[in-house]
Residue frames as qw, qx, qy, qz and C-alpha x, y, z in Angstrom:
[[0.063, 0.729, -0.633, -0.253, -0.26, 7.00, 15.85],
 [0.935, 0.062, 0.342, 0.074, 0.34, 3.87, 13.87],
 [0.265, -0.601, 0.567, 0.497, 3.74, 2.63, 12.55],
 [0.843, 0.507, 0.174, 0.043, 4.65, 1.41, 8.70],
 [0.776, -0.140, 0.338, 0.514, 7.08, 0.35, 6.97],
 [0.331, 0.894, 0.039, -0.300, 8.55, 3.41, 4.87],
 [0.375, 0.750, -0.517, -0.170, 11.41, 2.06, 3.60],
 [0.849, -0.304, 0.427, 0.062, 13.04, -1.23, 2.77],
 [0.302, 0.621, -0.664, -0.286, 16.57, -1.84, 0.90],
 [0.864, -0.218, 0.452, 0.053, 17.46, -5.18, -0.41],
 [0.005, -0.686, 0.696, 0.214, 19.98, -7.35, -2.22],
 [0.955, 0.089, 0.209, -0.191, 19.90, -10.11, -4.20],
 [0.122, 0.727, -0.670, -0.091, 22.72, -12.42, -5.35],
 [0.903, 0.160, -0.396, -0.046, 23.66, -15.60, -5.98],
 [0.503, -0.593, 0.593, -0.208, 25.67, -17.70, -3.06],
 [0.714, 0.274, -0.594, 0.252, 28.08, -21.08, -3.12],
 [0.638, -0.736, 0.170, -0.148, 28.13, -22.82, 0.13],
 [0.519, 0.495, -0.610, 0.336, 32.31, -23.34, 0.37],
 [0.930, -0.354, 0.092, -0.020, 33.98, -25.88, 2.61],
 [0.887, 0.074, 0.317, 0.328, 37.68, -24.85, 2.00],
 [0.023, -0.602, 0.389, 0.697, 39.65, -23.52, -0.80],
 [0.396, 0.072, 0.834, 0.377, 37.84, -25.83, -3.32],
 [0.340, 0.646, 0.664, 0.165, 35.38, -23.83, -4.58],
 [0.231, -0.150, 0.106, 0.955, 35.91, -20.18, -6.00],
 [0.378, 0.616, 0.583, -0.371, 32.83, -17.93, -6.94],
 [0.433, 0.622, 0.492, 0.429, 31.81, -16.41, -10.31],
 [0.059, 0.442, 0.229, 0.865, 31.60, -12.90, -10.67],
 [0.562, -0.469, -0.292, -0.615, 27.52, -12.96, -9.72],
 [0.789, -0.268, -0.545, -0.093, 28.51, -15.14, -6.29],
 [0.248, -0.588, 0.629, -0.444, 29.81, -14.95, -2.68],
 [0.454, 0.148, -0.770, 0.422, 31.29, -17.65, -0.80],
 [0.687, -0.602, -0.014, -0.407, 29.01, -18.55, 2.16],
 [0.322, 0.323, -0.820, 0.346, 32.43, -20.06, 4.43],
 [0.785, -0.355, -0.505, 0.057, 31.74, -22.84, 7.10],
 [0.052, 0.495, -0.552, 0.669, 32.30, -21.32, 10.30],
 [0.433, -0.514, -0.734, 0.096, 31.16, -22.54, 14.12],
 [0.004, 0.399, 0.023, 0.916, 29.50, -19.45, 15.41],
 [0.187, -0.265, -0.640, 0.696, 28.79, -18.78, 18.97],
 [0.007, 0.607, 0.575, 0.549, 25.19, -16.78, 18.81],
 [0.333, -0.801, -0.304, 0.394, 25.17, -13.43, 21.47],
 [0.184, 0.946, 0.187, 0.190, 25.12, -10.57, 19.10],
 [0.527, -0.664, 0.218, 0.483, 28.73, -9.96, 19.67],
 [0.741, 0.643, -0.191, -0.040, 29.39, -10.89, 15.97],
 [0.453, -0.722, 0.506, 0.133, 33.04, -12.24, 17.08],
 [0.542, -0.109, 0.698, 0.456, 33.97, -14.86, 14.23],
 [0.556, 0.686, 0.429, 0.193, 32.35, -12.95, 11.60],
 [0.230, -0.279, 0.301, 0.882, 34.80, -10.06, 9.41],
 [0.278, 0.843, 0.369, -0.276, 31.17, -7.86, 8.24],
 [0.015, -0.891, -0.140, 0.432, 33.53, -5.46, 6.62],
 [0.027, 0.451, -0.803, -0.388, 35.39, -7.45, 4.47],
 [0.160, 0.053, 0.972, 0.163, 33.33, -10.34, 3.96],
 [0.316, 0.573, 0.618, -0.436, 29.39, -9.05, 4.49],
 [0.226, 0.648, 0.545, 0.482, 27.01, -7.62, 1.54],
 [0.030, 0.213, 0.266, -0.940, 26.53, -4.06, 1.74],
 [0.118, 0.748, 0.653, 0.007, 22.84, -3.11, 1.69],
 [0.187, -0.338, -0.183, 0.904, 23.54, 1.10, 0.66],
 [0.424, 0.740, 0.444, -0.274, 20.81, 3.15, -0.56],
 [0.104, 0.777, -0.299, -0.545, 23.62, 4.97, -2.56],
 [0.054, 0.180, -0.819, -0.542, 23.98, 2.28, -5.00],
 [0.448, 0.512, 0.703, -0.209, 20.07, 1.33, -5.68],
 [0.562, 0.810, 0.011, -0.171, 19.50, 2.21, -9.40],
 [0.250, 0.625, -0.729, -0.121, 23.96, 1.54, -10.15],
 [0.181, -0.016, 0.975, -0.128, 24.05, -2.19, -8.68],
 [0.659, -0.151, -0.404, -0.616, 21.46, -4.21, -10.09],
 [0.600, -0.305, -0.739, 0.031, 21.40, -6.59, -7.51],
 [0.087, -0.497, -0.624, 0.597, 19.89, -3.89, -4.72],
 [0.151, -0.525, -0.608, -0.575, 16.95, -1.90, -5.00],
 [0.257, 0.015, -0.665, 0.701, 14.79, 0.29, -2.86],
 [0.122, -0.634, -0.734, -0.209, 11.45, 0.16, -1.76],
 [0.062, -0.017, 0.296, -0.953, 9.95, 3.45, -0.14],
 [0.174, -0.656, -0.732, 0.057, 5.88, 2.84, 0.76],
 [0.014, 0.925, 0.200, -0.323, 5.69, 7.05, 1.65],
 [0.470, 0.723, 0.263, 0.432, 6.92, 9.03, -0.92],
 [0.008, -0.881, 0.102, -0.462, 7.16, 12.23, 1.18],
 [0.643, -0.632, 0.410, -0.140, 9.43, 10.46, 3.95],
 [0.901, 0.393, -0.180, 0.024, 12.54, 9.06, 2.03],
 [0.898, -0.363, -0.106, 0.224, 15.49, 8.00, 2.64],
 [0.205, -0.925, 0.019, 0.320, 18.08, 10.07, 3.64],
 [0.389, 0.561, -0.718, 0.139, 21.41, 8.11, 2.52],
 [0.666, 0.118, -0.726, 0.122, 23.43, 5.76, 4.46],
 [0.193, 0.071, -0.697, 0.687, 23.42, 6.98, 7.62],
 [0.687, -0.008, 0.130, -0.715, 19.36, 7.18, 7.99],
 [0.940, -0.004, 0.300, -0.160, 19.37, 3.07, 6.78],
 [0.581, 0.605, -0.478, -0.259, 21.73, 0.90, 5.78],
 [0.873, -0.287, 0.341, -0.200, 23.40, -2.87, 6.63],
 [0.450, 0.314, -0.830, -0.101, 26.32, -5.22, 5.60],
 [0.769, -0.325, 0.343, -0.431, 25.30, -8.64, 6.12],
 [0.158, 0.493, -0.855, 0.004, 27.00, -11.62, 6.02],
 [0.930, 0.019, -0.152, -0.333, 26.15, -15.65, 6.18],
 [0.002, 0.433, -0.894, 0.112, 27.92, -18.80, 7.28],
 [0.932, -0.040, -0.194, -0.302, 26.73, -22.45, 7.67],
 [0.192, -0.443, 0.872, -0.078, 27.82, -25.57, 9.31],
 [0.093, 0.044, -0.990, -0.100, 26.47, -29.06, 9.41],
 [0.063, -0.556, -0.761, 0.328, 23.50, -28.50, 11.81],
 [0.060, -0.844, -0.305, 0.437, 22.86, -24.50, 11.13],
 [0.413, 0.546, 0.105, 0.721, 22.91, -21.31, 8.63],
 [0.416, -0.608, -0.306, 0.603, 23.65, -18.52, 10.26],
 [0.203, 0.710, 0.232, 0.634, 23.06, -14.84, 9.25],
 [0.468, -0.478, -0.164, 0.725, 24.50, -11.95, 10.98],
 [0.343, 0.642, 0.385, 0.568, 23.97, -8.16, 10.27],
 [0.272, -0.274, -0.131, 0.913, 25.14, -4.43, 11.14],
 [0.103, 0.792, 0.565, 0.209, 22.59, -2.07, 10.79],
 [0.170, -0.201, -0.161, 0.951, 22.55, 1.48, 10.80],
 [0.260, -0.562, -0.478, -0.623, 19.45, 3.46, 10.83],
 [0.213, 0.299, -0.048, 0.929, 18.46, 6.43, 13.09],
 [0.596, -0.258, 0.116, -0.751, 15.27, 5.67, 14.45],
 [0.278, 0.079, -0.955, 0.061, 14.82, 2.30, 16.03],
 [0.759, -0.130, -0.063, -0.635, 11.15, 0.98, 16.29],
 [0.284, 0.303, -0.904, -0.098, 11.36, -2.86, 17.49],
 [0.777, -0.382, -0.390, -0.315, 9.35, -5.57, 19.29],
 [0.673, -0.665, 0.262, -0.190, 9.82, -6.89, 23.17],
 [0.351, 0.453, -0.818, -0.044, 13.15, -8.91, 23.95],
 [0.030, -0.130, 0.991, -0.024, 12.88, -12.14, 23.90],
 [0.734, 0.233, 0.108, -0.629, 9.74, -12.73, 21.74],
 [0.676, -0.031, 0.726, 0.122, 9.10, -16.10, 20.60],
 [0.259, -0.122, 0.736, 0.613, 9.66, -16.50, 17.02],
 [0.110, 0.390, 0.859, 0.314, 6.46, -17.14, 16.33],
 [0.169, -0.730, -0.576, 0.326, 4.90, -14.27, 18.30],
 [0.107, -0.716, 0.087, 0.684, 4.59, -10.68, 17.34],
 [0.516, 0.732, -0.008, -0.445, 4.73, -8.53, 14.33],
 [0.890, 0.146, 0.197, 0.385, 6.31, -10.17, 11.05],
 [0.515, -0.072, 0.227, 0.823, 9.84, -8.12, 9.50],
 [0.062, 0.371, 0.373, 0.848, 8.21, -5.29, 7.13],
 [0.258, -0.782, -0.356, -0.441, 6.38, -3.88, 10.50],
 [0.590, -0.775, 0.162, 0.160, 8.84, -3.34, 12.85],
 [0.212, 0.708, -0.673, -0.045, 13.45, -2.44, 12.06],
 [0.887, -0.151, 0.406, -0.161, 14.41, -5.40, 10.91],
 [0.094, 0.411, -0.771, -0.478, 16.91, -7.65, 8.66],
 [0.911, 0.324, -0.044, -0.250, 14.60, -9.86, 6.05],
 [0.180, -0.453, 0.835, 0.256, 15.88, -13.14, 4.47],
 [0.928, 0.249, 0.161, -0.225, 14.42, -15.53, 1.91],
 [0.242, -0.546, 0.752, 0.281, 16.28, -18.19, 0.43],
 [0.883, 0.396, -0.144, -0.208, 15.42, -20.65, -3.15],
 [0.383, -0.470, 0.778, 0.164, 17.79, -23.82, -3.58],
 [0.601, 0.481, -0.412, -0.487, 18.01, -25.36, -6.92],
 [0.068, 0.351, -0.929, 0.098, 18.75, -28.38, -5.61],
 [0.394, -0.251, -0.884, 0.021, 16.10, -29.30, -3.64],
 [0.324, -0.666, -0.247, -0.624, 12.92, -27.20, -1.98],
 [0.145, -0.036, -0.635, 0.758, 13.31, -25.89, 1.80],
 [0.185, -0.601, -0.763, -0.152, 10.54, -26.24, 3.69],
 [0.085, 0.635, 0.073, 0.764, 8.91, -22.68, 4.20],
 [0.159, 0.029, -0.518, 0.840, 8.79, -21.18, 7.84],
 [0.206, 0.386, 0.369, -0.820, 5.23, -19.58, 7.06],
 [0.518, 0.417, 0.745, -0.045, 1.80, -20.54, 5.52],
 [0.228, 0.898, 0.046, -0.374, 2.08, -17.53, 3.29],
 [0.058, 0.810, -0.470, -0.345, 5.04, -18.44, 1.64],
 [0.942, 0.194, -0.271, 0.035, 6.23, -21.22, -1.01],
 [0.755, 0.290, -0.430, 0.402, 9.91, -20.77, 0.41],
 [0.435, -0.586, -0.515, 0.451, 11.46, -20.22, 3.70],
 [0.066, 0.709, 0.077, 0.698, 11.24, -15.70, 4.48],
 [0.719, -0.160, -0.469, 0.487, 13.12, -14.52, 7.51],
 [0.245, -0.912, 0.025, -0.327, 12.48, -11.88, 10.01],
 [0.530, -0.254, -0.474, 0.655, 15.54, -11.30, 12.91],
 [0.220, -0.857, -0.436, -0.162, 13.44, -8.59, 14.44],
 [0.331, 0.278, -0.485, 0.760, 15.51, -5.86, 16.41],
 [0.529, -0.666, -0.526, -0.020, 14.31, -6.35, 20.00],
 [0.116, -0.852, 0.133, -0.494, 14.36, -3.03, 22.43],
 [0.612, -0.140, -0.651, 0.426, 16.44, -3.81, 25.21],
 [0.396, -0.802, -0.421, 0.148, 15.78, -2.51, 28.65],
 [0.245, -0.745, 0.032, 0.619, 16.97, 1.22, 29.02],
 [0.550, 0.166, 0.524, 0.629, 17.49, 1.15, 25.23],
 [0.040, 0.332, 0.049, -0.941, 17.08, 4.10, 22.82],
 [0.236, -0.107, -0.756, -0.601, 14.68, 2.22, 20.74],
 [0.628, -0.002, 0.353, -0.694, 10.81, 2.18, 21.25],
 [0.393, 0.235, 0.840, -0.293, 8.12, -0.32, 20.99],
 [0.082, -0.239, -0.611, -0.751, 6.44, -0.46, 17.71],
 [0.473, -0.189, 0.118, -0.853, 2.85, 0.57, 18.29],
 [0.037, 0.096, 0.995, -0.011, 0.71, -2.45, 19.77],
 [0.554, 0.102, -0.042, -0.825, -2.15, -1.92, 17.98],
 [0.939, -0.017, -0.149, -0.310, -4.57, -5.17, 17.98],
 [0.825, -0.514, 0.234, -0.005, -2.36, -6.53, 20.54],
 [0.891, 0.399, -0.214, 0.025, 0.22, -7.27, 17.95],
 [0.110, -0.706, 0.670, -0.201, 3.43, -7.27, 20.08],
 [0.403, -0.295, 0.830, -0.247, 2.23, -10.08, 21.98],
 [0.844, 0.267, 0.251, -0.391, -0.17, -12.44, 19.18],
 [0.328, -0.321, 0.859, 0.224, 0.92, -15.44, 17.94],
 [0.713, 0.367, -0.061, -0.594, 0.19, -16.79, 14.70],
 [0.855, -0.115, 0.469, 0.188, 1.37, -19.48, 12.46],
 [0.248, 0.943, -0.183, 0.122, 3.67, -17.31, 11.00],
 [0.759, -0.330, 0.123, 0.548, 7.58, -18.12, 12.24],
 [0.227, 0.960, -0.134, -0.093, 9.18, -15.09, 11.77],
 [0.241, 0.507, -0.827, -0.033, 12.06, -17.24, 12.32],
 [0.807, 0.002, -0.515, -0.289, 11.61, -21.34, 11.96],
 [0.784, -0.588, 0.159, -0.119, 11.21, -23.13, 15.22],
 [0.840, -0.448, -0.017, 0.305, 14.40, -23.67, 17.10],
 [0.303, 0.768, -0.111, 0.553, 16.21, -20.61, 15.88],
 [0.435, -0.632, -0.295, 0.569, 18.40, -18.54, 18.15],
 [0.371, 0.802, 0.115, 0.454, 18.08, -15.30, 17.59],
 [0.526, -0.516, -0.281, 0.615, 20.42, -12.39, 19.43],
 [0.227, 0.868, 0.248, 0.366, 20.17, -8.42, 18.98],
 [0.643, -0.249, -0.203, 0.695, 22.38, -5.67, 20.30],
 [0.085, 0.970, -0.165, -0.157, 22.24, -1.48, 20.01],
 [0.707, 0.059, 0.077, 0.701, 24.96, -0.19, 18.61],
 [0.103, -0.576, -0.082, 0.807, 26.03, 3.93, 18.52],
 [0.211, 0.311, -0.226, -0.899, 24.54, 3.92, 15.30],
 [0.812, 0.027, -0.257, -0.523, 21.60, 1.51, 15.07],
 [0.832, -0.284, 0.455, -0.146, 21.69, -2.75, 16.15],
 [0.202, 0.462, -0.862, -0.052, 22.96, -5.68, 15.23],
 [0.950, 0.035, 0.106, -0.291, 21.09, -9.45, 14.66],
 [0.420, 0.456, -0.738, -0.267, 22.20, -12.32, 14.57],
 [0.828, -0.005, 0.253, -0.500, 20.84, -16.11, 14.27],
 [0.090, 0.289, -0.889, -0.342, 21.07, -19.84, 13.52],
 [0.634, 0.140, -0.038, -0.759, 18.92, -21.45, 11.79],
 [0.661, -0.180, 0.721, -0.104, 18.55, -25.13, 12.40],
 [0.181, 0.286, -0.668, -0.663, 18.68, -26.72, 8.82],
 [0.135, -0.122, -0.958, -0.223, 16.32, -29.33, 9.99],
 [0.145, 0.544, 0.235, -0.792, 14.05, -26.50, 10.56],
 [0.380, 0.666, -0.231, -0.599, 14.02, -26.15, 6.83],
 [0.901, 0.160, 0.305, -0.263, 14.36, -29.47, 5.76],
 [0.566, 0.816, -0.119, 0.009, 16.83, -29.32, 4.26],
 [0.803, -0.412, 0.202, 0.381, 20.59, -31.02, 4.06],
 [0.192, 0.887, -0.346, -0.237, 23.42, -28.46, 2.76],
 [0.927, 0.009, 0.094, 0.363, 26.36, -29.47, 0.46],
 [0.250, -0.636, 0.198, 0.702, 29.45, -28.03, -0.25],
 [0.200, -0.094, 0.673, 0.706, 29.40, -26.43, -3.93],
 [0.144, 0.632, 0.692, 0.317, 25.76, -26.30, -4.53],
 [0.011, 0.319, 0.135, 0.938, 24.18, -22.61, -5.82],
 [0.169, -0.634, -0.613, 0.440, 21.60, -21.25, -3.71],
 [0.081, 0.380, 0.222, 0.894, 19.73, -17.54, -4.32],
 [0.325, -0.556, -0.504, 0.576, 19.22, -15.63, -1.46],
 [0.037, 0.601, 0.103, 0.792, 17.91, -11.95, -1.05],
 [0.434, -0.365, -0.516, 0.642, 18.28, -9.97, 2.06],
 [0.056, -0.818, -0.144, -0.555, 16.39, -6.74, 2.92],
 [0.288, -0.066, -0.451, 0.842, 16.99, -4.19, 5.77],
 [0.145, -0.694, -0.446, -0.546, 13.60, -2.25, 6.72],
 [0.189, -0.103, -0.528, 0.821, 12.86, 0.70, 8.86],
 [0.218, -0.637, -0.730, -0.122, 9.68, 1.34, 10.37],
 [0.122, -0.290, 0.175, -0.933, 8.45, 5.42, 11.17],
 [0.085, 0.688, 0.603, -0.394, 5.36, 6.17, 13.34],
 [0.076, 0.280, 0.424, 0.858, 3.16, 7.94, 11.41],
 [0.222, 0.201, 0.562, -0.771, 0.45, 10.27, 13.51]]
């Protein structure tokens, strides 16, 4: 049995880190707001349901700015309640922070508390993706593969959980590369939930090199992927 990635939704969109009431977004933008955010997968200062992207497979082909990938044809997605995700951002001085609700029906993931660097990357195990491009000024990438940084918050199985262990074929649970699935000194926290998990992380800006202002554009895209065993 080996696992793959059979589906992955994402979202792209234009962002405006705000600091305030001074900056208002276009149409094409969200407001990334300045919160100070306490990381242990509780999601307490974040308002997902009012504030977060939705990731839904029902609008891929009406929204241009999500899309959906499928890798098996004959194993698509159901709708929302087989994969889907609002996700949401914040930032402070020292840290961005991303935060997501998942929902999805089969939950494949990696050991808890893998190091960052260790283990499979996002698009081989349920996970929330992130890449991010600043027009300002180039963030240094996470992984030798990539010009910009590209973010895995892995959903890790917790003990007694209903989620399995992705297959560890060629050890990959436990093998470290020079990959950062998230850039050193992340924190990362996961959670079940009665209908799939919940990530969230900060991401050290000086991780990424990178010093945020208030008002500058930024173009982010977030996927959601779910990983089947296939026999």
């Amino acid at each position: 049995m080996r696992m793959f990635c059979r589906t992955a939704l994402s979202i792209f969109a234009f962002i405006t880190i705000a600091f305030g009431a001074d900056f208002k977004p276009t149409p094409d933008e969200f407001l990334i707001p300045r919160l100070e955010v306490k990381v242990d997968g509780k999601l307490d200062e974040w308002s997902l349901d009012k504030t977060g992207y939705a990731i839904d497979p029902a609008q891929a082909g009406k929204d241009p700015a999500i899309s959906l990938h499928i890798s098996d044809p004959d194993n698509p997605i159901k709708g929302p309640s087989d994969l889907s995700a609002r996700v949401g951002l914040a930032w402070d001085d020292k840290h961005l922070y991303i935060a997501a609700t998942v929902t999805d029906d089969d939950l494949r993931g990696i050991k808890p508390g893998t190091a960052c660097n260790v283990g499979p990357p996002g698009w081989k195990c349920d996970s929330v993706m992130f890449q991010i491009h600043s027009f300002r000024q180039a963030m240094k990438s996470n992984s030798p593969y990539t010009p910009s940084p590209n973010i895995s918050l892995r959903y890790e199985v917790p003990a007694g959980g209903r989620g399995k262990l992705i297959d560890n074929n060629k050890n990959i649970l436990d093998r470290a590369d020079a990959y950062w699935k998230l850039p050193e000194g992340s924190t990362l926290a996961t959670r079940e939930t009665p209908k799939g998990y919940v990530v969230e992380a900060a991401i050290p800006w000086a991780a990424l090199d990178y010093r945020p202002q208030a008002g500058e554009v930024s173009a982010p895209s977030c996927w959601a992927t779910s990983t089947r065993a296939r026999p």
